[in-house]
N, CA, C and O atoms as CSV, one atom per row, in Angstrom:
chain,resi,resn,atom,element,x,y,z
A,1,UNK,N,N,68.156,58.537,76.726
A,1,UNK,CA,C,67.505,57.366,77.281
A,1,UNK,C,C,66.962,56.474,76.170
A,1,UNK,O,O,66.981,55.244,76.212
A,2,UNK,N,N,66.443,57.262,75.103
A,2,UNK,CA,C,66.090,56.098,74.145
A,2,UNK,C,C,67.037,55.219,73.383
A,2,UNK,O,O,66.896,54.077,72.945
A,3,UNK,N,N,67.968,56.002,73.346
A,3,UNK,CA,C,69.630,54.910,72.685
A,3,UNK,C,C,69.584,53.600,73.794
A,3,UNK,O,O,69.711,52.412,73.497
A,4,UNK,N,N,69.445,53.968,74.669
A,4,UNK,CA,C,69.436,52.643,75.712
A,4,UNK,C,C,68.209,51.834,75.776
A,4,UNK,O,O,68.187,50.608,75.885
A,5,UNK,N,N,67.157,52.639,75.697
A,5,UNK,CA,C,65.796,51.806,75.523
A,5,UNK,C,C,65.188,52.569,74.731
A,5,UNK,O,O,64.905,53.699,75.130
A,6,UNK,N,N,64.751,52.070,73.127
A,6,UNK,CA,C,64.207,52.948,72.390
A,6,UNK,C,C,62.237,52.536,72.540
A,6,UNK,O,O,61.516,53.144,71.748
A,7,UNK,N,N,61.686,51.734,73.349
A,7,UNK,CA,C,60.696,51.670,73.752
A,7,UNK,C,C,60.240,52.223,74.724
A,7,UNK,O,O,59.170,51.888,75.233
A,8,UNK,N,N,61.335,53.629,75.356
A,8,UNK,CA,C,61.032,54.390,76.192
A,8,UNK,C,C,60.171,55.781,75.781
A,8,UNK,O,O,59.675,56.648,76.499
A,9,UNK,N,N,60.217,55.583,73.968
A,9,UNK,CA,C,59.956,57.156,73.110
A,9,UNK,C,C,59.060,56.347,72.211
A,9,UNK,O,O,58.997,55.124,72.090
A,10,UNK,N,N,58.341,57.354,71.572
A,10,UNK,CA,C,57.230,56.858,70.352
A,10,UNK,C,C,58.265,57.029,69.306
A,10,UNK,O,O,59.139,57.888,69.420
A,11,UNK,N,N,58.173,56.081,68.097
A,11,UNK,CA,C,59.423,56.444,67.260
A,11,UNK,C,C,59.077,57.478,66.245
A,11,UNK,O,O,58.025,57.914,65.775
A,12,UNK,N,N,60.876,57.808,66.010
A,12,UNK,CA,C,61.008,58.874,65.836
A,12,UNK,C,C,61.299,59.809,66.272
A,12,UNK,O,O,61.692,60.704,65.524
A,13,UNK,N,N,61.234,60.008,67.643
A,13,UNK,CA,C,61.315,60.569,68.872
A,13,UNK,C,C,62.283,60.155,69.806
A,13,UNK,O,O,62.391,58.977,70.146
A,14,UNK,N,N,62.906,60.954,70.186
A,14,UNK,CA,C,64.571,60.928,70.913
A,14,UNK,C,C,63.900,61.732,72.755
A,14,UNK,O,O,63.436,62.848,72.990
A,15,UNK,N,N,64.158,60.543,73.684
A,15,UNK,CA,C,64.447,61.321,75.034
A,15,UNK,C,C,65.113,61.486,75.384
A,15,UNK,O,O,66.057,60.781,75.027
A,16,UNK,N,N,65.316,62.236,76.126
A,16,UNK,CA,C,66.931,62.601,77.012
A,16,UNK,C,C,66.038,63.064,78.680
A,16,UNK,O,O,64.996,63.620,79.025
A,17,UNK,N,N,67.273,62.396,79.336
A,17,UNK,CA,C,67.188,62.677,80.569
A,17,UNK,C,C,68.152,62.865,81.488
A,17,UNK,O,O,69.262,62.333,81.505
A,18,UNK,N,N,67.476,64.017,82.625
A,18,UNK,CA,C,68.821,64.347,82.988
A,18,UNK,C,C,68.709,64.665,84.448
A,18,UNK,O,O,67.565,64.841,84.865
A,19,UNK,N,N,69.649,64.762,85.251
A,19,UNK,CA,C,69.390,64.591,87.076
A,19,UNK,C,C,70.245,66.090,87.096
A,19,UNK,O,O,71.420,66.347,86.835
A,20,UNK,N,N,69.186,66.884,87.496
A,20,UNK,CA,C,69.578,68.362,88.370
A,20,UNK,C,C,69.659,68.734,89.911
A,20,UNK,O,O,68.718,69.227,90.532
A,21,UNK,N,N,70.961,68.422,90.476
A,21,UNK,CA,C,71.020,68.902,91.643
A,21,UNK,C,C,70.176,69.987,92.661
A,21,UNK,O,O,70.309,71.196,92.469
A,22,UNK,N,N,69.446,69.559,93.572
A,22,UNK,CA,C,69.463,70.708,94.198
A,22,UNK,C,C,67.564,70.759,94.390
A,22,UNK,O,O,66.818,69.892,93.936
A,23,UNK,N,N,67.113,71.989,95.163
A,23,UNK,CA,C,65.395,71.435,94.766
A,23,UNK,C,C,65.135,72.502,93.693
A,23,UNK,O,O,65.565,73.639,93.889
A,24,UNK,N,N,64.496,72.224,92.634
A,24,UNK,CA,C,63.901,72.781,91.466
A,24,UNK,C,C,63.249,74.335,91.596
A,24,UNK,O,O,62.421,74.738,92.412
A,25,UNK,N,N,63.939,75.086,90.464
A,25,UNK,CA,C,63.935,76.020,90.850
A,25,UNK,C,C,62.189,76.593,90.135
A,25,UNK,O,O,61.481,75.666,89.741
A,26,UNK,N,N,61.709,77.784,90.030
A,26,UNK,CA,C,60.145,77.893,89.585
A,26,UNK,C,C,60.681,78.280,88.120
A,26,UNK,O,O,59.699,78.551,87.430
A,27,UNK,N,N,61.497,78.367,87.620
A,27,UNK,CA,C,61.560,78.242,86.379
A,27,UNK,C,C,62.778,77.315,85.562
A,27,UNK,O,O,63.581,77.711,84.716
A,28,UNK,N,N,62.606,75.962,86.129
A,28,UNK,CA,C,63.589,74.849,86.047
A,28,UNK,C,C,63.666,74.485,84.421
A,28,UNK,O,O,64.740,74.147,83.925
A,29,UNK,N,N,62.247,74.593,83.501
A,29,UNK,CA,C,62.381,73.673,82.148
A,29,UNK,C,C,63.108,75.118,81.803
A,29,UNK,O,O,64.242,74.942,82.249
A,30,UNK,N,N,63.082,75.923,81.469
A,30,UNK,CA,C,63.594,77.052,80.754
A,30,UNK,C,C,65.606,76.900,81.165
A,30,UNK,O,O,66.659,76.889,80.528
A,31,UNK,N,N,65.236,76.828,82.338
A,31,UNK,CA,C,66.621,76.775,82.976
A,31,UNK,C,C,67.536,76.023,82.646
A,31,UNK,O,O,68.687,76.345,82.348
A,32,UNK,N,N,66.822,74.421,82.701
A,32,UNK,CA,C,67.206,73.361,82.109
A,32,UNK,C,C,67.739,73.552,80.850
A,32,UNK,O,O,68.970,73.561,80.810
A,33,UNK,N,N,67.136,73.709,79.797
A,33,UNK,CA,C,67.091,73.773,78.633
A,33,UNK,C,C,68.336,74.223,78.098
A,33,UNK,O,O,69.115,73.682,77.313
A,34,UNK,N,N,68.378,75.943,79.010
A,34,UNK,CA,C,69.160,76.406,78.473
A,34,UNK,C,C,70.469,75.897,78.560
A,34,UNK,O,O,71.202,76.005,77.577
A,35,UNK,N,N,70.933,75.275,79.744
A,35,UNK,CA,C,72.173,74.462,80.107
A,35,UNK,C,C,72.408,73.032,78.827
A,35,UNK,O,O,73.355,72.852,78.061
A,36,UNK,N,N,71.311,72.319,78.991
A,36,UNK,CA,C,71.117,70.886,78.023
A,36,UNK,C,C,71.958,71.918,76.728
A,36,UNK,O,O,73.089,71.704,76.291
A,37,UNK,N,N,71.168,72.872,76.377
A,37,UNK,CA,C,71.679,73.239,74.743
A,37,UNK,C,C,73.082,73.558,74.825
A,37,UNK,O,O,73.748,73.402,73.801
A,38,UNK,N,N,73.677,74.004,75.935
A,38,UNK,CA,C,75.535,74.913,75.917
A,38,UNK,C,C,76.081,72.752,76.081
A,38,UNK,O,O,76.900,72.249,75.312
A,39,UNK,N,N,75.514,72.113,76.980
A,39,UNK,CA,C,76.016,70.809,76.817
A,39,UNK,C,C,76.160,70.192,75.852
A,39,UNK,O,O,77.249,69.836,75.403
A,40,UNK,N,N,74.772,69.903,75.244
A,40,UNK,CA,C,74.824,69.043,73.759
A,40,UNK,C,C,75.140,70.097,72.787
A,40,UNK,O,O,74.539,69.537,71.871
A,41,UNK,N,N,75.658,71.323,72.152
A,41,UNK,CA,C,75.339,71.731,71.514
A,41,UNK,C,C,74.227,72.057,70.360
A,41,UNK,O,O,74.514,72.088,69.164
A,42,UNK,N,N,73.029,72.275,70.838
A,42,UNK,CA,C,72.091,72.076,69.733
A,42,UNK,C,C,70.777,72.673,70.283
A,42,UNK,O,O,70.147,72.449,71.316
A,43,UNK,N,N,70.623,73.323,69.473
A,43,UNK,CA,C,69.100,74.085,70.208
A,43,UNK,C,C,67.617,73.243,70.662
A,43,UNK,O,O,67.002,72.486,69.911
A,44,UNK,N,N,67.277,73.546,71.913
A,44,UNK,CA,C,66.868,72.702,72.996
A,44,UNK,C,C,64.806,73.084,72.769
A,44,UNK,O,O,63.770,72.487,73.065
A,45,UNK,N,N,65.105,74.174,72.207
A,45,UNK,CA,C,63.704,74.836,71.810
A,45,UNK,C,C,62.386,74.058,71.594
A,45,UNK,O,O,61.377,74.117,72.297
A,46,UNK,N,N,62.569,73.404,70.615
A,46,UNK,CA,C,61.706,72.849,70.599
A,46,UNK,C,C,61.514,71.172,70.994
A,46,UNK,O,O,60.762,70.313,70.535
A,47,UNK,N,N,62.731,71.137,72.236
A,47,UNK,CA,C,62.400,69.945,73.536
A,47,UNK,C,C,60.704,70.307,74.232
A,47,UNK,O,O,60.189,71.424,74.285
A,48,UNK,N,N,60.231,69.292,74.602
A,48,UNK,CA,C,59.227,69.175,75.615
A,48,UNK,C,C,59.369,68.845,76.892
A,48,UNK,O,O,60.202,67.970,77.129
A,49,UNK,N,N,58.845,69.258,77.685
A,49,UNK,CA,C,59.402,68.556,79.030
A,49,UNK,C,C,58.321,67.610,79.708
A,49,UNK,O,O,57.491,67.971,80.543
A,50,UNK,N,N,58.457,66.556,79.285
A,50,UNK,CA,C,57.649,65.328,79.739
A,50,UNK,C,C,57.253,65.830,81.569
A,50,UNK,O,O,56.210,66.361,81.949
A,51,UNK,N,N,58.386,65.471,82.375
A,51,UNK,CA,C,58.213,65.389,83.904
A,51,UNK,C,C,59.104,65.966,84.959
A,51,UNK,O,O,60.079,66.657,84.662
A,52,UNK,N,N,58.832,65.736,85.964
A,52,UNK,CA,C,59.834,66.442,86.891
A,52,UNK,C,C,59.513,65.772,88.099
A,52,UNK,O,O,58.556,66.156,88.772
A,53,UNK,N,N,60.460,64.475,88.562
A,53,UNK,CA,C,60.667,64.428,89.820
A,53,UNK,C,C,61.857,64.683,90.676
A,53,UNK,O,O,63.073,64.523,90.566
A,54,UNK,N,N,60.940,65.194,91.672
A,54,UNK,CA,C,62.011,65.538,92.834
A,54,UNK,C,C,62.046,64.578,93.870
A,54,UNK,O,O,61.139,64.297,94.653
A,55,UNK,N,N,63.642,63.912,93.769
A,55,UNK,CA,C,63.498,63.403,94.987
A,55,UNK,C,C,65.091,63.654,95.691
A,55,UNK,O,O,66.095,63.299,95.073
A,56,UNK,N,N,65.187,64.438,97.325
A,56,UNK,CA,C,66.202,65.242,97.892
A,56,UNK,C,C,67.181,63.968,98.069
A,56,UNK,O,O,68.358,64.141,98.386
A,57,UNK,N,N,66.550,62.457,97.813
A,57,UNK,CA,C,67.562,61.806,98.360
A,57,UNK,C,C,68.421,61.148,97.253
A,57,UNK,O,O,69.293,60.318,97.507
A,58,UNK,N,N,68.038,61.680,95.707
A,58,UNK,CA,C,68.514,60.708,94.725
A,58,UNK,C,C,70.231,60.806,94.131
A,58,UNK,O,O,70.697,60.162,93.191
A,59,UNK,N,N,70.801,61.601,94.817
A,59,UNK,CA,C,72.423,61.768,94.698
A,59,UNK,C,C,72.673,61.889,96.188
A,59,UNK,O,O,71.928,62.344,97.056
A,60,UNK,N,N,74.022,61.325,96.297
A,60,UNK,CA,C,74.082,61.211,97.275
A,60,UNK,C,C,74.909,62.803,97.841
A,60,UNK,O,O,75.645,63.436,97.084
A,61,UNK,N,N,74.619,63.222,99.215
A,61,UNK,CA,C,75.369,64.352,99.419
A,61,UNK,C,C,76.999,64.253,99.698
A,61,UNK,O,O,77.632,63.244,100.009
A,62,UNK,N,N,77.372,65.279,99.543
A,62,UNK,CA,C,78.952,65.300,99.177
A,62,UNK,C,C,79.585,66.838,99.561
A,62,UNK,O,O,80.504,67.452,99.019
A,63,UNK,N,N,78.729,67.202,100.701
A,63,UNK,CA,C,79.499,68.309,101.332
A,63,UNK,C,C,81.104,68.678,100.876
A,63,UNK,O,O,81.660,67.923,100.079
A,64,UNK,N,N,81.742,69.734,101.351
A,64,UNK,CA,C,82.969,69.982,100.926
A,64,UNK,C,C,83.641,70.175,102.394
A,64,UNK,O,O,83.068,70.856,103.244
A,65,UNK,N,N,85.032,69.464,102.677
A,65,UNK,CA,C,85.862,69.791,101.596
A,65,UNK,C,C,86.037,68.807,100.574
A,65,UNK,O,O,87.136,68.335,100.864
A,66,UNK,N,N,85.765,68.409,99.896
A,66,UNK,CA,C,85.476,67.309,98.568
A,66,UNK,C,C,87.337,66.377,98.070
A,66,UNK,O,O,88.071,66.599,97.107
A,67,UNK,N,N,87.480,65.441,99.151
A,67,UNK,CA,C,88.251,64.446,98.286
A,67,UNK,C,C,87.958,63.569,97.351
A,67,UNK,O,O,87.350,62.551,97.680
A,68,UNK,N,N,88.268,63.751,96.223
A,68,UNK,CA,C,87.954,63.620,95.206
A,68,UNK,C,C,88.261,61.957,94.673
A,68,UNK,O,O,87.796,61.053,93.979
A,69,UNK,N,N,89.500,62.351,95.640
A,69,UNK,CA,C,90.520,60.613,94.819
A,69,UNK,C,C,90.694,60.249,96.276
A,69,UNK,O,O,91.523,60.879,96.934
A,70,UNK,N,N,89.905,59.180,96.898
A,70,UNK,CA,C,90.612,58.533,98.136
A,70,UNK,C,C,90.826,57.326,97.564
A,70,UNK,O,O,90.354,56.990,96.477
A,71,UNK,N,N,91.514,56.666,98.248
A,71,UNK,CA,C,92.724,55.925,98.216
A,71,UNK,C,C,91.491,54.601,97.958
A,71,UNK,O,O,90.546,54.335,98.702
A,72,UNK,N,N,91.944,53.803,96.437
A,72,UNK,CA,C,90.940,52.362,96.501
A,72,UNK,C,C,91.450,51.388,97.131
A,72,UNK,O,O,90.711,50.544,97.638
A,73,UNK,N,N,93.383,51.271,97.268
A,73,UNK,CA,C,93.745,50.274,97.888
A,73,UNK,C,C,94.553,50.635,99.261
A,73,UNK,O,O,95.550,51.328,99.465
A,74,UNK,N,N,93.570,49.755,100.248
A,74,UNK,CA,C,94.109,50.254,101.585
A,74,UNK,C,C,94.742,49.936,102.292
A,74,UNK,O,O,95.029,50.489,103.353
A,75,UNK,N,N,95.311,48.436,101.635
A,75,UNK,CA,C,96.000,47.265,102.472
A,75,UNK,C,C,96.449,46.553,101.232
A,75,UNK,O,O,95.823,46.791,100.199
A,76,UNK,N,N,97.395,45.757,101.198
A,76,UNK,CA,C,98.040,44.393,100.264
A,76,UNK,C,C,96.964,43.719,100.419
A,76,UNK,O,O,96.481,43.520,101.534
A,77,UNK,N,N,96.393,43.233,99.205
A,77,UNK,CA,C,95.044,42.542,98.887
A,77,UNK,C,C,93.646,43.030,99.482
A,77,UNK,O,O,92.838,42.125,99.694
A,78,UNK,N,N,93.262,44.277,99.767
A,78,UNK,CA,C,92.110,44.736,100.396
A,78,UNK,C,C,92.048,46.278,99.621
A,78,UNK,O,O,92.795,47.256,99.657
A,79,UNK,N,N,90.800,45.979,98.926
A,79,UNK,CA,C,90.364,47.420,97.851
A,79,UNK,C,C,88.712,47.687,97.751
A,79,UNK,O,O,87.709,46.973,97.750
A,80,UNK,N,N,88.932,48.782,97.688
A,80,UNK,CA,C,87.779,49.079,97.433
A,80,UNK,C,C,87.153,50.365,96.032
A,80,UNK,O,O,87.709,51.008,95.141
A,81,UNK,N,N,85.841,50.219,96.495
A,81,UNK,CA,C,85.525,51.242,95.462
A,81,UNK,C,C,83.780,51.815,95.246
A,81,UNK,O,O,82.743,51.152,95.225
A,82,UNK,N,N,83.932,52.828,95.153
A,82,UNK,CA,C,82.740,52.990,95.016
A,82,UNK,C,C,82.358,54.617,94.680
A,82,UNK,O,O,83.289,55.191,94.115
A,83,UNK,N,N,80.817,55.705,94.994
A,83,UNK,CA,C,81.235,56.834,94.803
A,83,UNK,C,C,81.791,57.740,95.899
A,83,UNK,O,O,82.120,58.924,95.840
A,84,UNK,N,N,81.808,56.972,96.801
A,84,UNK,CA,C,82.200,57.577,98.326
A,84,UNK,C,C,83.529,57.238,97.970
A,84,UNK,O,O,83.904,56.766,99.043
A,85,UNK,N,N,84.749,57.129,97.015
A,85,UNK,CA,C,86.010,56.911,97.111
A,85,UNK,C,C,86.395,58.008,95.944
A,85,UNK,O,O,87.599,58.250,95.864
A,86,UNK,N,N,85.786,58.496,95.301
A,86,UNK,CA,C,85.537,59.786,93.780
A,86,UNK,C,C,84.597,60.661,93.766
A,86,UNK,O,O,84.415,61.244,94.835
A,87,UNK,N,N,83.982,60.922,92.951
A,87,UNK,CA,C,82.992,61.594,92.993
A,87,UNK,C,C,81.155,61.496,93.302
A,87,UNK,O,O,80.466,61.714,92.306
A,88,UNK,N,N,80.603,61.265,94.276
A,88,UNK,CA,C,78.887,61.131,94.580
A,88,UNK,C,C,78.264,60.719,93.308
A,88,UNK,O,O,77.131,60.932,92.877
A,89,UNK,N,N,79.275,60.074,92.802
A,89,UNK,CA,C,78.093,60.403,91.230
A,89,UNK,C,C,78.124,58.846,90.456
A,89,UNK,O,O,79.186,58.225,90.497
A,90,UNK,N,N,76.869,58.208,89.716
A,90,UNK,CA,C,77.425,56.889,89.309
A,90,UNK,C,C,78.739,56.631,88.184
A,90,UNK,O,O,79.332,55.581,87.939
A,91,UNK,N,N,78.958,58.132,87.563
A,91,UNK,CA,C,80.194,58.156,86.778
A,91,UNK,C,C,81.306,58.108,87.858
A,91,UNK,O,O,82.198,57.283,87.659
A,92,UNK,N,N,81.388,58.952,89.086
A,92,UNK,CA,C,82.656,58.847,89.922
A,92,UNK,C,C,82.820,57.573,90.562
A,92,UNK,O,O,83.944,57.223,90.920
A,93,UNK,N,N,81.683,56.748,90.767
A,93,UNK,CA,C,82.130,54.981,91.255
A,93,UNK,C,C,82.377,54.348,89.992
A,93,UNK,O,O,83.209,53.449,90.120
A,94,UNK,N,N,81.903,54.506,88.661
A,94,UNK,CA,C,82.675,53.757,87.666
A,94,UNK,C,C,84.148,54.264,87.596
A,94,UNK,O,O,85.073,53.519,87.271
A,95,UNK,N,N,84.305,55.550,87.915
A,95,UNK,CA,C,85.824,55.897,87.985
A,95,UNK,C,C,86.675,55.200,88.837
A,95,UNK,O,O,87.789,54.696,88.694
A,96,UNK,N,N,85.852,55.295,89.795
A,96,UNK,CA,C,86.899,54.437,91.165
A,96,UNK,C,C,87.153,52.837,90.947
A,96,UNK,O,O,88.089,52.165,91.381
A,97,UNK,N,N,86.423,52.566,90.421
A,97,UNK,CA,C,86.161,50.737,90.126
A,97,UNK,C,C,86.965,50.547,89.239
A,97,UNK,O,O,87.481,49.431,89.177
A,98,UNK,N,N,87.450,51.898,87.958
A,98,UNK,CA,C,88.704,51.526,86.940
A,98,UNK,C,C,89.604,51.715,88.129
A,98,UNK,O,O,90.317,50.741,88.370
A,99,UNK,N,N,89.710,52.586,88.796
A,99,UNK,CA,C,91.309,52.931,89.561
A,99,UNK,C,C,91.134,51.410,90.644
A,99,UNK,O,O,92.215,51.079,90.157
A,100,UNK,N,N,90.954,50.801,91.149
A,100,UNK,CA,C,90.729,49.389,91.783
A,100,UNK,C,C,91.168,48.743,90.717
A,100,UNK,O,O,92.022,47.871,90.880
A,101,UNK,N,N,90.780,48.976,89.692
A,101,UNK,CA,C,91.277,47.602,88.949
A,101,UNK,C,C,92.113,47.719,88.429
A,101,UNK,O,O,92.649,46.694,88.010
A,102,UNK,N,N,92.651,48.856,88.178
A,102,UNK,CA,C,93.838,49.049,87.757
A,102,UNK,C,C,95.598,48.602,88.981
A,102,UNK,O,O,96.719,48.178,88.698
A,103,UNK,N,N,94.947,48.991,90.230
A,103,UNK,CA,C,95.790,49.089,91.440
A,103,UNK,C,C,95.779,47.497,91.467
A,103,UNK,O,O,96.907,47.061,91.698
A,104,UNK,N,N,94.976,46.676,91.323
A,104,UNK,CA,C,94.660,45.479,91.323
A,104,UNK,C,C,95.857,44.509,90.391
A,104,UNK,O,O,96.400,43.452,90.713
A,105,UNK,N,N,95.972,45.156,89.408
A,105,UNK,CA,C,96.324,44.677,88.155
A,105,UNK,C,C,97.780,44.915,88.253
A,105,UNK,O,O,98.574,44.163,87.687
A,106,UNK,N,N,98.203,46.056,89.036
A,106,UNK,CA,C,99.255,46.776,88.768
A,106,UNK,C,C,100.173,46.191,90.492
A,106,UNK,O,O,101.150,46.717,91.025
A,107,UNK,N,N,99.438,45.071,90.913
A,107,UNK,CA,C,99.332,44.693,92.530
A,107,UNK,C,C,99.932,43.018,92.129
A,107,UNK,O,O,100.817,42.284,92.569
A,108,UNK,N,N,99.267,42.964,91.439
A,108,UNK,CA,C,99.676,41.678,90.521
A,108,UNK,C,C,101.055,41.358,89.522
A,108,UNK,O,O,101.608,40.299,89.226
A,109,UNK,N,N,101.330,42.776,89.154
A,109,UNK,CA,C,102.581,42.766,87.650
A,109,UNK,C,C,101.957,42.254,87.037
A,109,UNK,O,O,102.327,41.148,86.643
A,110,UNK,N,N,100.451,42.874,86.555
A,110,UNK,CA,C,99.881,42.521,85.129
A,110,UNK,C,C,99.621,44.090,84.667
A,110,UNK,O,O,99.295,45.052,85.361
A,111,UNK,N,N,99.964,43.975,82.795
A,111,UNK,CA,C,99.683,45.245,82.615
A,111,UNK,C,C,98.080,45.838,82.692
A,111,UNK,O,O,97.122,45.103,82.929
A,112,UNK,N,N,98.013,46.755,82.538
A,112,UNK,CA,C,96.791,47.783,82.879
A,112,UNK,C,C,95.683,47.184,81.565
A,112,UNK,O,O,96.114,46.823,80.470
A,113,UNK,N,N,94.480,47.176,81.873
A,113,UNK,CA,C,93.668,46.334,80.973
A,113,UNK,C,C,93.050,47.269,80.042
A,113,UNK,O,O,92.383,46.786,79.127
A,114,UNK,N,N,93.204,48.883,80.161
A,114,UNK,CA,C,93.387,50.085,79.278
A,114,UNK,C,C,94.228,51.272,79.608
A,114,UNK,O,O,94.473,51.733,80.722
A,115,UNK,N,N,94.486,51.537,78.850
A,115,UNK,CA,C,95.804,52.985,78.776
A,115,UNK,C,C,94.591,53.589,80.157
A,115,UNK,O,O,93.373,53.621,80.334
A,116,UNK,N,N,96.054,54.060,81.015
A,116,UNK,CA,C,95.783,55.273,82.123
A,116,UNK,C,C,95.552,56.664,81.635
A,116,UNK,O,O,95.215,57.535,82.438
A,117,UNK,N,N,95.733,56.962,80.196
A,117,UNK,CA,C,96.155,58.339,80.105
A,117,UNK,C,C,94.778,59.313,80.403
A,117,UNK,O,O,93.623,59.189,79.995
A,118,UNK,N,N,95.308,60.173,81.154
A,118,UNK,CA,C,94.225,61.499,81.508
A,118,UNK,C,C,93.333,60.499,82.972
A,118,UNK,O,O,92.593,60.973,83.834
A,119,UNK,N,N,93.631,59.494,82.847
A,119,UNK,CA,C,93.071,58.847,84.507
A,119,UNK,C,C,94.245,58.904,85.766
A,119,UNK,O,O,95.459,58.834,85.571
A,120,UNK,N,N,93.672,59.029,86.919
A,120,UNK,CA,C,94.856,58.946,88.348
A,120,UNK,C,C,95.142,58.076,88.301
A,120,UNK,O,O,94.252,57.245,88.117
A,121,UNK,N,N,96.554,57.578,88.425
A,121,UNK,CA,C,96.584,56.633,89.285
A,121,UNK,C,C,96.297,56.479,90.761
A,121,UNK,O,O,96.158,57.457,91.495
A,122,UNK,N,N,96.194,54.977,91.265
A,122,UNK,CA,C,95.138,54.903,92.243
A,122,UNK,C,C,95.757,54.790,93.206
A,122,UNK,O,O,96.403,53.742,93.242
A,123,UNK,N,N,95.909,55.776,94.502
A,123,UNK,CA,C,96.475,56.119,95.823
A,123,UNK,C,C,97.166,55.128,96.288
A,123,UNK,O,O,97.720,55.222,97.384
């Protein structure tokens, strides 16, 4: 968070923040931690844990059976996108919004405005 706003930390000082599914368990910073360190690689030890809010409504739910990739274009000139079309997550609607624009682009006979590789193409 401080790479994005470094008036979010006293300097010198690096925050990180992070959204844990689910309601908090009674030993969440330990828990946390230990996950943050196998993620970033780097020992988490001597992190602090500023805060902890819980709120049940801040991801959206995404029961299973989980389609992952629905379809962004549903009609000749009618697309969409969002995280309800990928993954519940604000990374899975930036995903879907490349696959739209790509279907968009590719709807047009214009080439792709970055390499597809390791992305779906879009339904």
């Amino acid at each position: 968070m401080s790479e994005v706003d470094p008036s979010r930390a006293p300097k010198g000082r690096t925050l990180v923040t992070s959204t844990v599914l689910g309601t908090p368990p009674d030993d969440l910073d330990r828990r946390v931690r230990r996950h943050l360190a196998s993620l970033y690689g780097t020992d988490t030890g001597g992190w602090e844990l500023l805060a902890v809010r819980h709120d049940p409504e801040a991801v959206p739910a995404m029961p299973p059976p989980h389609d992952l990739l629905r379809p962004v274009r549903l009609l000749a000139g009618l697309y969409v996108c969002g995280d309800h079309r990928d993954v519940s997550t604000p990374q899975g609607a930036l995903h879907s919004g490349h696959r739209a624009a790509q279907a968009i682009l590719r709807d047009l006979g214009l080439p792709p405005a970055h390499p597809t590789s390791g992305l779906e193409e879009a339904a």
